[in-house]
N, C-alpha and C positions, 0 to 999 in steps of 0.2 A: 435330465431336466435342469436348466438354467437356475440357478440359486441368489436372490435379490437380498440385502444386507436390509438387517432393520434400522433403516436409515434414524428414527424418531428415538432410539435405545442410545443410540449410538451419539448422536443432537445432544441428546438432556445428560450422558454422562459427561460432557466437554461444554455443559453449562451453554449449552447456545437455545434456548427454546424459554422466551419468556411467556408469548401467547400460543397457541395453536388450535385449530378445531380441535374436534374431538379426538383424543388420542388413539382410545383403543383402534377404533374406525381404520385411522392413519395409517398405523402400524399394522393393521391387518391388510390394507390397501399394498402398502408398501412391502411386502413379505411373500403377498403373493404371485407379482408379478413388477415386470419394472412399469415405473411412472415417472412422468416427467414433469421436472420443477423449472420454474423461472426466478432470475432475481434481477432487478433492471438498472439502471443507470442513465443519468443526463449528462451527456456529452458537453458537459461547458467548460469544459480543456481536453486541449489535446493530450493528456496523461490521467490516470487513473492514478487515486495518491491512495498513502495507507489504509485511509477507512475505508475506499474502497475494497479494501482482499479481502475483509470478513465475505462478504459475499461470494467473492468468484470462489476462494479456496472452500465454502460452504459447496460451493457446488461442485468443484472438484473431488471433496468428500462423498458425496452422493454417486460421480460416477462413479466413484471406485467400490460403491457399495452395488455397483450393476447398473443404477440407476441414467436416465436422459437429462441431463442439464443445456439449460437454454437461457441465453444470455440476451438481453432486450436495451438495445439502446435507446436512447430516447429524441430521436430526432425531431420528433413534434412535442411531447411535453417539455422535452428542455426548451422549446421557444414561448414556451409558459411561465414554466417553475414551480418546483414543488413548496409548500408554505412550510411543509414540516421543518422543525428544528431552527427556523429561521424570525428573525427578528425583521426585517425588512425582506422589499422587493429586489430579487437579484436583477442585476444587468441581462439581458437578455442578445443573443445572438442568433444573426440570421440566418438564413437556412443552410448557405453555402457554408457559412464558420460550423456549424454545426455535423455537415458531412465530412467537413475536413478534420473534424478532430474525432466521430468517429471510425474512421481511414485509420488515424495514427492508433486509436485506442485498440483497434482491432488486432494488431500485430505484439500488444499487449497480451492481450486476452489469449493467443495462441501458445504462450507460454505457462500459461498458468492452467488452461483445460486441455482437453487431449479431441484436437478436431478430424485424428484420424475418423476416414469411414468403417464405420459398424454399428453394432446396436447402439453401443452408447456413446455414440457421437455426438459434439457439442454443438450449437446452430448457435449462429449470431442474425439476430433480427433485429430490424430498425423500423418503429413505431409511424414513421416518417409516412412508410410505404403502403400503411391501410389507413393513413388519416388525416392526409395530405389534401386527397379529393374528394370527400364527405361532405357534399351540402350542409350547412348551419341546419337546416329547417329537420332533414335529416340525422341528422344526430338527434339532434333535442328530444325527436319521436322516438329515435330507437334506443337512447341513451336514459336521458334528461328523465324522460317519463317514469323511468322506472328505479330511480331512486331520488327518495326526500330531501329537503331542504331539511328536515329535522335532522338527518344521518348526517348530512354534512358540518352542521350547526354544533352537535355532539362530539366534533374531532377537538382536542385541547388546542392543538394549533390554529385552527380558525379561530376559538374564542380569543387565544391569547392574541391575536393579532386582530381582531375586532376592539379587544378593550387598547391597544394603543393607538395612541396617537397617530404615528401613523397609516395606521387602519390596511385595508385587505383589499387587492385590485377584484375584480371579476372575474377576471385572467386564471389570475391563482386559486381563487374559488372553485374554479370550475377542474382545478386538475385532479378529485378526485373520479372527476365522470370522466376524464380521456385515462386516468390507471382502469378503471374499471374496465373499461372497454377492449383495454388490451389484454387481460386478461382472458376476456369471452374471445376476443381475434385467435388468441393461442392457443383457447380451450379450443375452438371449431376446426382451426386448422392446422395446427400441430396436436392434436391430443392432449393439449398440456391443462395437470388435472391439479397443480398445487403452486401458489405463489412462497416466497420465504424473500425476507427484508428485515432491516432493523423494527424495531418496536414501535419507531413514529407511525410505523407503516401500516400499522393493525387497523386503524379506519379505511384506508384507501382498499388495504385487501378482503378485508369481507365486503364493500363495497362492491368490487368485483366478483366476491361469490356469490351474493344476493342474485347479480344481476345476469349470471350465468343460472342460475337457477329458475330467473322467469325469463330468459330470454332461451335458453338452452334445454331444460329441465333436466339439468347435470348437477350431480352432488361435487364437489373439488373442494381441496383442502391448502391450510394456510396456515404458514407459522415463523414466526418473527423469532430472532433472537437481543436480546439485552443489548442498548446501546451502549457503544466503547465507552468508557470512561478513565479517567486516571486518576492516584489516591491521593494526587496532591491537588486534582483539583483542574487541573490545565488541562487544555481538550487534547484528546485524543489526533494523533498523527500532524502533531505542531509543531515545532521548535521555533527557539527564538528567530531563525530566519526563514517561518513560513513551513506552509505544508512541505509534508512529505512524499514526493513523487517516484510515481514507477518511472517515471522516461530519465534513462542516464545524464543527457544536459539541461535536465532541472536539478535532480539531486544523485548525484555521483554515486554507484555503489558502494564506495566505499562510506559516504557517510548515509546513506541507508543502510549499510550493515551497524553502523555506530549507532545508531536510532534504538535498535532493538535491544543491540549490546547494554544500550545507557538505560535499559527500560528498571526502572524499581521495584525489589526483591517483595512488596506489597504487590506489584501489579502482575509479577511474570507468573504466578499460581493460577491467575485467571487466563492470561494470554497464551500461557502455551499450548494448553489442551486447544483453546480456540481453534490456534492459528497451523498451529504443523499437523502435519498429513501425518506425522509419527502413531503409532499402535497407545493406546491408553498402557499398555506395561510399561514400553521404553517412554511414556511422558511420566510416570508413576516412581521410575527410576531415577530421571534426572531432578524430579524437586526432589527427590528424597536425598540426591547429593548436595542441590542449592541449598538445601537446608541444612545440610551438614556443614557444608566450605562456603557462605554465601558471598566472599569476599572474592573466591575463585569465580565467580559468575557462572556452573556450568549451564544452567536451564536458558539464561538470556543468549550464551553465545551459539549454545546447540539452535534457538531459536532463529539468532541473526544468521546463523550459516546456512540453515534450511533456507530461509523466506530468501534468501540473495541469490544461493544459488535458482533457484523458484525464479526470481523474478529478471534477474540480469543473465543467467546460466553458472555454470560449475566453475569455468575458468576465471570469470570475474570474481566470482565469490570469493576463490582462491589468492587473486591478487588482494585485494579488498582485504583478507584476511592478514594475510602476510604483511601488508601496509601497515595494517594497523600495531602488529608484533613489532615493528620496527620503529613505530613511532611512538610507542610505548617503552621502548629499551634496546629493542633485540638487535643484533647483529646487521648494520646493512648490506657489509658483503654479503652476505645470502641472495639478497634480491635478486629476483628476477627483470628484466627487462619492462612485463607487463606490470609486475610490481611498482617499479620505477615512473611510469609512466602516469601509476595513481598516486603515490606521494608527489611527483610536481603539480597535479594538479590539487593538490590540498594544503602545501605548505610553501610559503611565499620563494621564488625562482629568479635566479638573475645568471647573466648571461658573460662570461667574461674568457678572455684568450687565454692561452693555458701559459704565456710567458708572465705572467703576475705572480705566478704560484711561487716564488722563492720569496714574496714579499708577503709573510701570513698576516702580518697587524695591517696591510694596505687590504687586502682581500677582506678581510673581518669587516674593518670601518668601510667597506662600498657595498654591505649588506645592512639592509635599512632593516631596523629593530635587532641588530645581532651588534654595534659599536657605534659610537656617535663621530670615534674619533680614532686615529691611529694612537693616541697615549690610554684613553680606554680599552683598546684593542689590546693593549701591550699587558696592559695589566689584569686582563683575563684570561691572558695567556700565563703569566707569571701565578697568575690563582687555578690553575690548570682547571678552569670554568669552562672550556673550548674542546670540542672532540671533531673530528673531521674525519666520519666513513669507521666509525666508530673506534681511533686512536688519540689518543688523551693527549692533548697539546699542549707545549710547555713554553715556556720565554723563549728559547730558542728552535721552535718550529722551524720548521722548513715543510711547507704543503708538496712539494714538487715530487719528495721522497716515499708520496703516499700514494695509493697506488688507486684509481679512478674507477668508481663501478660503472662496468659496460663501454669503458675507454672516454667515458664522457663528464659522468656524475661526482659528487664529493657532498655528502650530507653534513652541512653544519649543523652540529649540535649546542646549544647555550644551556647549560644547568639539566635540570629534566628535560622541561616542554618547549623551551622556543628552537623550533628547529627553521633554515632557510636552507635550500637546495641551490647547485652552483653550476651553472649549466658552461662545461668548458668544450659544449662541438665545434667552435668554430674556429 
């Protein structure tokens, strides 16, 4: 007999379950058979950024407790917008930008769930396709009718966006009757018996169990966990140059593995149980080391190595990793090829014929932030300030006697951190 993981035991010890129906319920639901969850998303880019993965990797969690996870894009409400967590009306895009981005998200998503066929196979649906050609008049009767203006009224996002100034479209108003409805689409036609979202989400999802319940007369269940937050304050999946993206030419793996790496010894007690598919012992293990060495970082890097390899695969992870050893101190003969090819793309690269190389102070000064000038140049070299592929350079360099990683490469180093890359292929 098939054995289903208590998915709801397993939530509340990794801190993910701020609302949920009734638990006991849940947990008996969910114990005795599998059940299948959705968590959805508006497709208004073509990549899925950090705060996206509490979700997917939530439901990744789930299959592996036996369970059916099902992933719901939003091709019709994203040309709405959700009001939650938002202070204004988003830009909206039309329906073609919206197929196209999720096209690109999809092959996202295949990396993060496990779309082999069998029981707990992942389904990607798009909301698009049951609500595209739904008469207005229609809806309103099978939708509209059966939940209040008072429920909707009650959501904190609509008040707070009614008492400003800018006030609240009709558009946006109405998205919790097109979440509801997809929910009852799922429940009908997928068996799907439970929604899970961030915590804004708690009006929109009983919303749709109300209305599975007079529309269906099906009991289904719903449970939010805690929105992301960070302890200094700064939203979650930010940095100073913008979200944090899954797609490689938005944000590079390697600084997506630096994301998490940089994450704060306050915040990673919360995130790592979150976020890694790791067993609660070996997450039990590693803050018990972070808190031992927290200057060794082990809880954040075991985290950044997980979620990279998760999201880019193993080999990137590994370059990523190794980059970053390198540009932190370590050795860069070591590197690897792939390695190489992520540090130029991180630290500034110029291009020169490998006949300059007996001229170090001319080489130095034609790297912009590494010498302003061949007499500064000279005299960084005299302060042995210059390492080149990790050999300490002195007044009387000679770069030509040093030997090029990969027949091509020579990594200038300036003091600790300003490093520029010297690209000599041609």
């Amino acid at each position: 007999m098939a054995q289903f993981g208590d998915l709801v035991t397993e939530f509340a010890a990794r801190g993910l379950i701020h609302d949920s129906t009734d638990r006991a319920a849940l947990t008996q639901r969910c114990t005795t058979s599998q059940i299948a969850a959705y968590v959805g998303f508006d497709p208004t880019s073509d990549s899925l950024h950090a705060g996206n993965l509490l979700g997917q990797i939530s439901l990744r969690r789930m299959q592996m407790l036996g369970h059916r996870p099902i992933v719901l894009a939003g091709g019709a409400t994203g040309m709405v917008g959700d009001p939650s967590g938002r202070s204004e009306e988003r830009n909206l895009l039309d329906a073609d930008g919206l197929e196209a981005n999720v096209a690109k998200v999809k092959l996202q998503l295949e990396r993060l769930l496990d779309f082999t066929p069998g029981p707990t196979q992942a389904t990607l649906v798009d909301n698009a396709d049951w609500t595209r050609n739904v008469p207005v008049l229609d809806f309103l009767r099978d939708v509209g009718k059966h939940i209040t203006v008072n429920q909707m009224m009650a959501k904190d996002s609509v008040k707070s966006r009614l008492a400003d100034e800018n006030g609240l479209s009709y558009a946006e108003f109405s998205y919790m009757l097109l979440q509801a409805n997809d929910f009852r689409h799922l429940c009908e036609h997928h068996d799907c018996e439970m929604q899970m979202g961030g915590s804004d989400q708690w009006g929109n999802i009983t919303a749709g169990i109300d209305l599975i319940r007079k529309r269906l007369g099906r009991s289904v269940y719903g449970l939010t966990w805690p929105l992301l937050t960070k302890s200094d304050g700064t939203k979650f999946g930010k940095t100073a140059d913008g979200a944090v993206w899954l797609d490689a030419a938005k944000t590079s793996p390697y600084q997506f593995r630096q994301f998490w790496v940089q994450t704060a010894d306050a915040d990673i007690e919360r995130y790592l149980p979150q976020f890694s598919l790791r067993s609660l012992e070996e997450i039990d293990a590693l803050l018990d080391a972070q808190r031992r060495d927290p200057a060794a970082r082990p809880a954040q890097r075991a985290l950044a190595d997980e979620l990279t390899a998760l999201v880019h695969g193993d080999d990137a992870a590994q370059a990523a990793r190794d980059a970053a050893a390198i540009l932190f101190g370590g050795d860069p003969m070591t590197a690897s090829s792939a390695t190489m090819a992520f540090i130029a793309a991180e630290v500034p690269t110029t291009k020169m014929g490998k006949a300059v190389l007996a001229d170090a102070a001319g080489v130095l000064a034609a790297l912009p932030g590494v010498a302003a000038s061949k007499s500064e140049a000279r005299r960084l070299l005299s302060q042995k300030s210059m390492r080149a592929n990790g050999v300490v350079l002195n007044a009387d360099a000679d770069l030509s006697s040093i030997a090029l990683l990969h027949g091509r490469w020579m990594l200038i180093r300036k003091g600790k951190t300003t490093y520029h890359l010297v690209d000599f292929a041609r």
